[in-house]
N, C-alpha and C positions, 0 to 999 in steps of 0.2 A: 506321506510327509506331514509331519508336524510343523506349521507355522508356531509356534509357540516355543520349540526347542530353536528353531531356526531366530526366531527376535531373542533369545536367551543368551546364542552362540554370538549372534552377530553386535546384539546390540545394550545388553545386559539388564533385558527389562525383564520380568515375568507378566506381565498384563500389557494387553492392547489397551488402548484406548477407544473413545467410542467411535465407531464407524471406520477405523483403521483396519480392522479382520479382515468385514463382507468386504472392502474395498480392494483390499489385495488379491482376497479370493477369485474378486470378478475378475482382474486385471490375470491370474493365473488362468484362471478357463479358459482366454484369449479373445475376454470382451473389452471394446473400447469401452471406456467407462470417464463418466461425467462425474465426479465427487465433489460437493459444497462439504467443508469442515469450518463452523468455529477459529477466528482468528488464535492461533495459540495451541492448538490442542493437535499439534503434531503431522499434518499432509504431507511432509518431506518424507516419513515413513514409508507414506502409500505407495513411493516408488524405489527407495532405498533398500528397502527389504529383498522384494522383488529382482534388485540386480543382484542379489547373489544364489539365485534358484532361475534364473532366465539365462539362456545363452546369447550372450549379443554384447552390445553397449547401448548403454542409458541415454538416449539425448535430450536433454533438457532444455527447454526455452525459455529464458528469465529475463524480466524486465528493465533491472537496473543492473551497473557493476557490482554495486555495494552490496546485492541482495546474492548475485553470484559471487563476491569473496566471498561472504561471509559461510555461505553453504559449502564452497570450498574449504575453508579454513578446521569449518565442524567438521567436517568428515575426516581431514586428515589428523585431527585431534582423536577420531576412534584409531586411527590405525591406519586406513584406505591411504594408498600410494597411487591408484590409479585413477584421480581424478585434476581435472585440466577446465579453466576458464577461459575460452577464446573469445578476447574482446580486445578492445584499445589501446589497453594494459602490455597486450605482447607485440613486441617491435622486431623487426629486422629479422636475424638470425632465428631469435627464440622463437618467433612463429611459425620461420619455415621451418624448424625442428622438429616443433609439436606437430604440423601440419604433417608434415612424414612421417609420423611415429600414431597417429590416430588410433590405429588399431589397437597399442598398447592399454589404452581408457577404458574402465568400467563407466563413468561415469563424462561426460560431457554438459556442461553449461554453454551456451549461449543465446546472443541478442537475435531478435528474428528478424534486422537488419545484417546482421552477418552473414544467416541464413541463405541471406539475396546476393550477398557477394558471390559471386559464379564459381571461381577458383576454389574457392570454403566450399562450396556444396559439391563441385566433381569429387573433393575429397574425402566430406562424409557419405555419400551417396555407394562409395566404394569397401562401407561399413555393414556389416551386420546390426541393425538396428532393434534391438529387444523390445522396445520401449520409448515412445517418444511423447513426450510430459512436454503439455504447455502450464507451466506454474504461472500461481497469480493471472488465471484466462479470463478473469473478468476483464481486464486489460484488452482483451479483444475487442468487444463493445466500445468499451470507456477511452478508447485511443483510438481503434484500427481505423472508422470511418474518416478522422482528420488528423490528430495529433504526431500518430506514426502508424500511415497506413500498410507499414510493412505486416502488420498483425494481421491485417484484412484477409494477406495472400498466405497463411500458412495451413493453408486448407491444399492450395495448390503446392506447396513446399512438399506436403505429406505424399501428394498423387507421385512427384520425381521422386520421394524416397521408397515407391510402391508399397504405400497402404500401410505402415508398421503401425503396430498394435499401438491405442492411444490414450492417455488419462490426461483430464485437462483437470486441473485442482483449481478453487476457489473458495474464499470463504464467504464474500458478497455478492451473490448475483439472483436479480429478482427474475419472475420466469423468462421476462422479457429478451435478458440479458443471457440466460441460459440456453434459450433458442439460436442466438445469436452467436455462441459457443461453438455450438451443433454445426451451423448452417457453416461460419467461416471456416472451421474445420474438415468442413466434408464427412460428418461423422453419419451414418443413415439410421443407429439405431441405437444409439451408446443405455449401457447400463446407467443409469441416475443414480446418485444414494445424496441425498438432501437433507443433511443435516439443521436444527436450529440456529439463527445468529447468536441466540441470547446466551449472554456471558452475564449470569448472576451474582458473581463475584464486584463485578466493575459498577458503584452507584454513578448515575449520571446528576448532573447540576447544570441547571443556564442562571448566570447571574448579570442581572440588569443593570447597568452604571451610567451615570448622566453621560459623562465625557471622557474622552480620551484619557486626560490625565488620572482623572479617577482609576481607569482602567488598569493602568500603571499601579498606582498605590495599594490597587487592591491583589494582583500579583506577587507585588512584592512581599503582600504581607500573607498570600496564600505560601509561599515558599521559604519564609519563617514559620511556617506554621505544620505544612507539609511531612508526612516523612517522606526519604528521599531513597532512592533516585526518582527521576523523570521527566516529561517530556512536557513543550511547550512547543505550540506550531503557529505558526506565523504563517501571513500569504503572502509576505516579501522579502526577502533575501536582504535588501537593504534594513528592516526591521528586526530580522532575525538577531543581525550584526551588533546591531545598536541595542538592543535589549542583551544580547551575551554580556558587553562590554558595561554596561549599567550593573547589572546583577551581579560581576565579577566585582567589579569595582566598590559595592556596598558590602563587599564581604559576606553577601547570605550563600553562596555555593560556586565549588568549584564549576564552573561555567563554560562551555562554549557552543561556538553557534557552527548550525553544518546547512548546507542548500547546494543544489546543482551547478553553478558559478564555479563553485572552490575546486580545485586542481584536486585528480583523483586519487594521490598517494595521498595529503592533506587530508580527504574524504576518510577513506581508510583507516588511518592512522587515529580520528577523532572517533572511526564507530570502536573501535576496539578500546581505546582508549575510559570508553563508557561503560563499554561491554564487562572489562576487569573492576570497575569500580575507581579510577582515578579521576572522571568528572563523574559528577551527581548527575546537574542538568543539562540536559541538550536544548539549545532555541534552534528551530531546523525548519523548513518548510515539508514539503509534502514529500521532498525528496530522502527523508530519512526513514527508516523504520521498519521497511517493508523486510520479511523476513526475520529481523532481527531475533537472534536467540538467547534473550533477557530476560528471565523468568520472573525479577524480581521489581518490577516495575512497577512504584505505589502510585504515581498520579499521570493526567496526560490534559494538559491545558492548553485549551484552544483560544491565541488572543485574538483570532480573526477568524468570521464566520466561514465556516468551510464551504465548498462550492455547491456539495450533493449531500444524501443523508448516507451514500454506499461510501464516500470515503470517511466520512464524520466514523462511519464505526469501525471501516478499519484501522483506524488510527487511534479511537482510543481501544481497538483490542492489542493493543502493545502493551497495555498494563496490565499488572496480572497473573503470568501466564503460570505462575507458581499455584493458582488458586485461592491467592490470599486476599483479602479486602482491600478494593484497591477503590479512584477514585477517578472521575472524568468530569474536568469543572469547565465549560463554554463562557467567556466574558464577552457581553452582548449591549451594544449600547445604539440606538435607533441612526443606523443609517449604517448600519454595517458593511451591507448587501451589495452598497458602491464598488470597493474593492475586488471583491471576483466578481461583480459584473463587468469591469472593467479590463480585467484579467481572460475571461469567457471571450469578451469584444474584440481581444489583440490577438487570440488563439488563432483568427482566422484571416485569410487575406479579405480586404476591402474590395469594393465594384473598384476602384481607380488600378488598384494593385493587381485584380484577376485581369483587367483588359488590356494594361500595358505588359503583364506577361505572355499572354498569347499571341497578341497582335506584334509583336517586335522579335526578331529573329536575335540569337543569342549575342552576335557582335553588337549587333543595335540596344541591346539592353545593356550592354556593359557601359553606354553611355545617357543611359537613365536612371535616375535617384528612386529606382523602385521601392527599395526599402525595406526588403522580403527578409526575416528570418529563416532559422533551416528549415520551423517544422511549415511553417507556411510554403516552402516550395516543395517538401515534400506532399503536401496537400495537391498544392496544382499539377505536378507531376503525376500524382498518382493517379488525378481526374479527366487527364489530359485524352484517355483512351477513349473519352466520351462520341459517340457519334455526331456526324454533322458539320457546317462549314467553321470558319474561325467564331463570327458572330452567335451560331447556332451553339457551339460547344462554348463561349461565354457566357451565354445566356444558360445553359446547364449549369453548370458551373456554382454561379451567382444562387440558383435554386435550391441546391444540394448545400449549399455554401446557408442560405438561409434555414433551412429544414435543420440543421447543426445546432448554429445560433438557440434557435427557438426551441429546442432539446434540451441544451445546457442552463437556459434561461427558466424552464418548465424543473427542471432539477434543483435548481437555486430558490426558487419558490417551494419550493416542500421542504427543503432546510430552512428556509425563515418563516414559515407554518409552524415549525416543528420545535424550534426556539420558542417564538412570541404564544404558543399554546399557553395556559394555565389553569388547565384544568384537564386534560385527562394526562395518566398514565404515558412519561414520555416512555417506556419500555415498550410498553404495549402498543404505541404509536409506531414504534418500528417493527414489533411482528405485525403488527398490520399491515404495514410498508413492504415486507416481502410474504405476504400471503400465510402470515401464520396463524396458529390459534393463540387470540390472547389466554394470560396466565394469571395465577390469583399471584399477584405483587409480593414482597416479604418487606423485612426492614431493612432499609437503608435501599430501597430502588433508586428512587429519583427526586427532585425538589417537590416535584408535585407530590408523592407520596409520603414525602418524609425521608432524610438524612442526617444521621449523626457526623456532626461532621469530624469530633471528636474523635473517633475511630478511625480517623485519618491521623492524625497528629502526630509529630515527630516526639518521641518519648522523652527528649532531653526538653523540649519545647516550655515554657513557663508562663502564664498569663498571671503579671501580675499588678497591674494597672487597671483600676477601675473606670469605666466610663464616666460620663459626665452624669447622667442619669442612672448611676449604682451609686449606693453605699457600700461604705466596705463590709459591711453586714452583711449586705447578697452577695456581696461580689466574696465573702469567704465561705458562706456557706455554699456557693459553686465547686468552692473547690475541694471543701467537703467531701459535697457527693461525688466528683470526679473521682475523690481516692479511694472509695469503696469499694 
């Protein structure tokens, strides 16, 4: 068998890309297999290929809806009729259709909360399983322990579907994190293929602003300035809003804003909406992007410090993915850090919140102002199995509950290292961050190396307003040299 005629037949490429071959290959000899790819550079392959030379059905684990339409939507743009997104999305009637009909799927999406639904799983459990992908597995780490411990358990998901063959894809996960892969998974010996993060194409920029409003004007005037499309991420959903509705309103770009809050057609309806080129920018929180198959993405502006340095670069590898010169500009002004510390702080329940949810039987707490959100009691539900009396399993609890805290808090502090740095190499500050070998720099790496920023610029774009300290003298012979 020719993998080669087979991506030709199926998929209209002549060339792998890198580390999509061996990855397959392993996945064909019938090794589980561990793959980090570069945000961009095609992992959906690593399993796609694969279902049409494996007997069974593909089950995939995906972490948002938007990342499962959107993979739905490509695929059935090659041609594939046989693929299905069981999530939220399917009500009533159409669920129990498709829920009947399972077997007819090449391919399956869903959430590893669905997974846990019992009914959902007698039904895929009754499948031939080729192939079971947890995509985006860094998510295991980076949620399973609190956020949604449903990821914790799909190590055990895997034992009740006995053992199917398994690629967990990622593009961010430091060893740590890659252990933690293995371990949730129950994987004993997976094949590894560990690609670099570095995305050479994308220059990074952290740029320092007194205040708030500054921060503002200097947006505004990066997205006059920009070429477009692109992405702007926010840590508040109420921010995102407020900024969409500003930048629409000054006329610099079709605008809108997207975050987990807004109703899941709305969702939808605005990625695609992007995706064809009818908005330029999106203002979104963390909840956009993931997956997204955008190849043409010139910047990704971050107006609020991100939490960790592992989401900092998945998010700005959304830009790019065409290989062309793109950009990643961080607006940074001294107290940033407040914000997802504060964000980090409400992630988890409180000593007041862990003790009146243990200590009070469910009738009894429907008449206390506990004040739990969802992922917060899926947190203590999930912890709940702890050994010990009520008091002894609170006091767990609270321990586990602080080890978390002081994780994400330990995380936030190496993004604002990693910002306020100025002086080495911030590229090379992240292959360091995942144990790589630094690289000799090129031009246009990073602020500290040097950036044209020029070579970002929107080609209709015109400077032609001299500063307060230019003469029109310099300020014409700039534009001189620009035109040569």
């Amino acid at each position: 068998m020719d993998l080669h005629d087979k991506l030709k037949q199926h998929f209209g490429f002549d060339h792998f890309r890198e580390g999509q071959e061996e990855i397959i290959t392993s996945i064909l000899s019938g090794n589980d297999t561990l793959a980090m790819l570069p945000t961009g550079t095609g992992k959906s392959l690593c399993y796609q290929l694969p279902a049409y030379i494996l007997t069974g059905t593909i089950l995939i684990v995906s972490p948002l809806l938007s990342l499962m339409q959107d993979q739905v939507e490509q695929l059935k743009l090659r041609g594939e009729k046989h693929v299905v997104a069981i999530n939220s999305f399917l009500q009533g009637e159409e669920r129990n259709r498709i829920l009947q009909q399972l077997h007819r799927f090449r391919f399956i999406f869903i959430s590893p909360e669905m997974l846990h639904n019992d009914y959902v799983l007698q039904k895929i459990k009754k499948l031939t399983i080729a192939l079971f992908v947890v995509d985006e597995a860094h998510c295991i780490s980076q949620w399973g322990h609190d956020f949604r411990p449903d990821y914790s358990d799909l190590g055990t998901i895997r034992k009740k579907l006995k053992d199917p063959l398994t690629l967990a894809l990622t593009a961010t996960a430091t060893k740590a994190v890659r252990e933690d892969i293995c371990s949730f998974l129950q994987l004993e010996a997976p094949k590894q293929f560990i690609y670099s993060v570095n995305r050479s194409n994308i220059a990074m920029i952290v740029e320092y602003v007194e205040h708030y409003q500054e921060k503002e004007t200097t947006l505004f005037n990066y997205l006059k300035y920009l070429q477009k499309p692109g992405i702007i991420y926010f840590s508040s959903k109420k921010a995102a809003e407020e900024m969409a509705a500003r930048i629409q309103n000054a006329g610099i770009a079709e605008t809108s804003a997207y975050h987990g809050g807004m109703d899941g057609e709305q969702r939808i309806l605005i990625q695609q909406q992007f995706l064809y080129g009818q908005i330029e920018v999106i203002c979104a929180t963390s909840a956009f992007g993931m997956g997204i198959n955008k190849g043409d993405i010139r910047f990704v502006i971050h107006y609020h410090c991100p939490s960790q340095i592992e989401s900092y670069l998945q998010e700005i590898g959304r830009a790019g993915r065409d290989g062309l010169p793109s950009v990643a500009i961080l607006l940074y002004s001294n107290g940033d850090e407040s914000l997802p510390l504060q964000l980090i702080e409400s992630e988890l329940p409180t000593d007041t919140q862990i003790e009146l949810y243990y200590q009070y039987t469910s009738d009894q707490k429907q008449n206390i102002d506990v004040q739990l959100a969802d992922h917060q009691i899926r947190f203590l539900e999930h912890y709940r199995h702890l050994n010990g009396n009520n008091q002894q399993l609170i006091q767990q609890v609270k321990t586990v509950r602080d080890k978390r805290l002081e994780f994400k808090k330990q995380k936030l502090r190496e993004m604002r290292n990693w910002i306020q740095n100025v002086e080495r190499c911030r590229r090379n500050m992240i292959l360091s961050y995942f144990n790589e070998a630094e690289i000799k720099t090129e031009d246009n790496c990073c602020d500290i190396c040097g950036v044209n920023i020029d070579r970002y610029k929107n080609r209709n774009h015109k400077n032609i307003q001299p500063s307060k300290e230019e003469t029109w003298e310099s300020m014409l012979k700039k534009l001189l040299i620009r035109s040569e």
